[in-house]
Backbone as JSON, one array per atom type, in Angstrom:
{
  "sequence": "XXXXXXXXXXXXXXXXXXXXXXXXXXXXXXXXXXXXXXXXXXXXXXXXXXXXXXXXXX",
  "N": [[8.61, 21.4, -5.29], [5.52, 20.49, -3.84], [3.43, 17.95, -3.33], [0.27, 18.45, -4.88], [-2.81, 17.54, -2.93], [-4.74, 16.84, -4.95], [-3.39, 15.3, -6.82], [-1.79, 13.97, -5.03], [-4.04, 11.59, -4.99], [-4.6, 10.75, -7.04], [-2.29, 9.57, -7.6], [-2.36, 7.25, -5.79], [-4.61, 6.33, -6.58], [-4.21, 5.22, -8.91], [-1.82, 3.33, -8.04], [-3.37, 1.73, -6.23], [-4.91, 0.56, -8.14], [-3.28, -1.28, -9.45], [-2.26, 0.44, -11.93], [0.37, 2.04, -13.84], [1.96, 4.91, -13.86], [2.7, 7.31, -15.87], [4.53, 9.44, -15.64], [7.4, 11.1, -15.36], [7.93, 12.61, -13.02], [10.39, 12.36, -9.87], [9.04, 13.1, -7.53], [6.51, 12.39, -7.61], [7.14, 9.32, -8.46], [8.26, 8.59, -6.44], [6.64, 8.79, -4.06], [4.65, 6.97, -5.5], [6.02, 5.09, -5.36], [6.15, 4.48, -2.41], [3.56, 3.74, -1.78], [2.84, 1.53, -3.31], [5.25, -0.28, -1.87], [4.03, -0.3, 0.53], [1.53, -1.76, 0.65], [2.42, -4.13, -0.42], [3.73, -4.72, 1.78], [1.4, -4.71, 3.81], [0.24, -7.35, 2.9], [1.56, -9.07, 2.92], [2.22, -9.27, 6.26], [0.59, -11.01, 8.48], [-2.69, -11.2, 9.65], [-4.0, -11.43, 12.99], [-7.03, -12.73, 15.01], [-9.52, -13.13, 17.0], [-9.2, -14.84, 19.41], [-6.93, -17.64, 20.07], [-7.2, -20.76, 19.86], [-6.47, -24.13, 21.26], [-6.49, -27.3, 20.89], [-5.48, -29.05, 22.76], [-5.48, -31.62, 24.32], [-4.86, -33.21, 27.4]],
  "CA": [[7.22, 21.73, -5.06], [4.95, 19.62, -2.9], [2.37, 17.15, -4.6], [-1.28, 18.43, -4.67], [-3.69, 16.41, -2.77], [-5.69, 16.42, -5.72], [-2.36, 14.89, -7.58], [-1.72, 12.53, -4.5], [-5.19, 10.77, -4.86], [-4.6, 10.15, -8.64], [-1.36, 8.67, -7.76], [-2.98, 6.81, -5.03], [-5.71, 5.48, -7.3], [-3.21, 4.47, -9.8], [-1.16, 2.49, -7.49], [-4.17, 0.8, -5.72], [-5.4, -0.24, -9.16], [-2.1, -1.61, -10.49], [-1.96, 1.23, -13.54], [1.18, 2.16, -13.88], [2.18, 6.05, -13.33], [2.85, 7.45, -16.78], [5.22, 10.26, -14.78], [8.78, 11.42, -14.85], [8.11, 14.05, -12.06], [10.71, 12.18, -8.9], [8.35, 12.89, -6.11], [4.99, 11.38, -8.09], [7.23, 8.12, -8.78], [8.72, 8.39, -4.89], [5.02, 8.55, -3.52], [3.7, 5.88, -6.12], [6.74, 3.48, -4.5], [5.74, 4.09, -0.8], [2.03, 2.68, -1.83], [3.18, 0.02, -3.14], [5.5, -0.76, -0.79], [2.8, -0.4, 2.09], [0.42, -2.46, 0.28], [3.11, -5.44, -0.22], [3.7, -4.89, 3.34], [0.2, -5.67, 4.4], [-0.26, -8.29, 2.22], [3.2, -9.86, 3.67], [1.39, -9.75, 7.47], [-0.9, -11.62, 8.93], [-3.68, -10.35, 10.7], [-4.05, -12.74, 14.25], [-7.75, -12.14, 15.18], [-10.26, -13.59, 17.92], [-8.66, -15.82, 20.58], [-5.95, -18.72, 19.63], [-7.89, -22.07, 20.64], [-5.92, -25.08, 21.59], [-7.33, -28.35, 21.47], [-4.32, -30.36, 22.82], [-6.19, -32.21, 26.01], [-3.79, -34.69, 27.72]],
  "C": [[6.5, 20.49, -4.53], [3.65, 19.05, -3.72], [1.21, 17.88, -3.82], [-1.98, 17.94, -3.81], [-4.22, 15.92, -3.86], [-4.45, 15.21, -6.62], [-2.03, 13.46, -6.28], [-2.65, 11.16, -4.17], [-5.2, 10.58, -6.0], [-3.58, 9.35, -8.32], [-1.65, 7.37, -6.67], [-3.96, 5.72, -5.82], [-4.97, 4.28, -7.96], [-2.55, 3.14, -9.26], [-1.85, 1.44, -6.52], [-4.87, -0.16, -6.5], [-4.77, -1.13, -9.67], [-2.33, -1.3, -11.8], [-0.58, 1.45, -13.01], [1.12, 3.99, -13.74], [2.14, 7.12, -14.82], [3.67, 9.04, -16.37], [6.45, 10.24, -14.78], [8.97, 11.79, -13.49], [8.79, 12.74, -10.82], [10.02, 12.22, -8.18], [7.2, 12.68, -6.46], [6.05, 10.05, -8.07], [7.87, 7.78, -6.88], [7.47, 8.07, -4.24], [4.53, 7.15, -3.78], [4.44, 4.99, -5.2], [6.6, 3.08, -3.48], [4.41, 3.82, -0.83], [2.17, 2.0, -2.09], [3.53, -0.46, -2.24], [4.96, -1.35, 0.13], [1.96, -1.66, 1.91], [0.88, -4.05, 0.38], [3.46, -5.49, 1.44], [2.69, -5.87, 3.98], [-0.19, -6.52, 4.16], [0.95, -9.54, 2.71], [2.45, -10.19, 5.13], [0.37, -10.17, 7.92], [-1.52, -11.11, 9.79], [-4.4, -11.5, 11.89], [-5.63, -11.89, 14.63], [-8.28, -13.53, 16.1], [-8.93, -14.2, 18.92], [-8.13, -17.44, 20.28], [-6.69, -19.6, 20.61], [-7.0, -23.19, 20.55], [-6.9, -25.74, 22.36], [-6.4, -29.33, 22.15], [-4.75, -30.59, 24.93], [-5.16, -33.36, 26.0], [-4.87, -35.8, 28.02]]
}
């Protein structure tokens, strides 16, 4: 059976808060792991913004 929305925005919350899941159900703890995941992702890349300035004048 396919998670809720209303059920994938609790697990959502949960895993943006760092609570923990309190869940057997396989596809709530599969979900919770691909937000984490994501989150260590973005927090792993850097975000390159405006225009790279170089001061190196000969």
């Amino acid at each position: 059976m396919p998670l809720s929305p209303y059920r994938m925005h609790r697990i959502y919350i949960a895993a943006t808060m760092n609570y923990g899941l309190g869940s057997d159900n396989p596809e709530e703890i599969a979900y919770y792991n691909r937000i984490k995941k994501q989150m260590e992702d973005m927090e792993n890349d850097s975000v390159k913004k405006g225009i790279p300035l170089k001061w190196h004048v000969p």
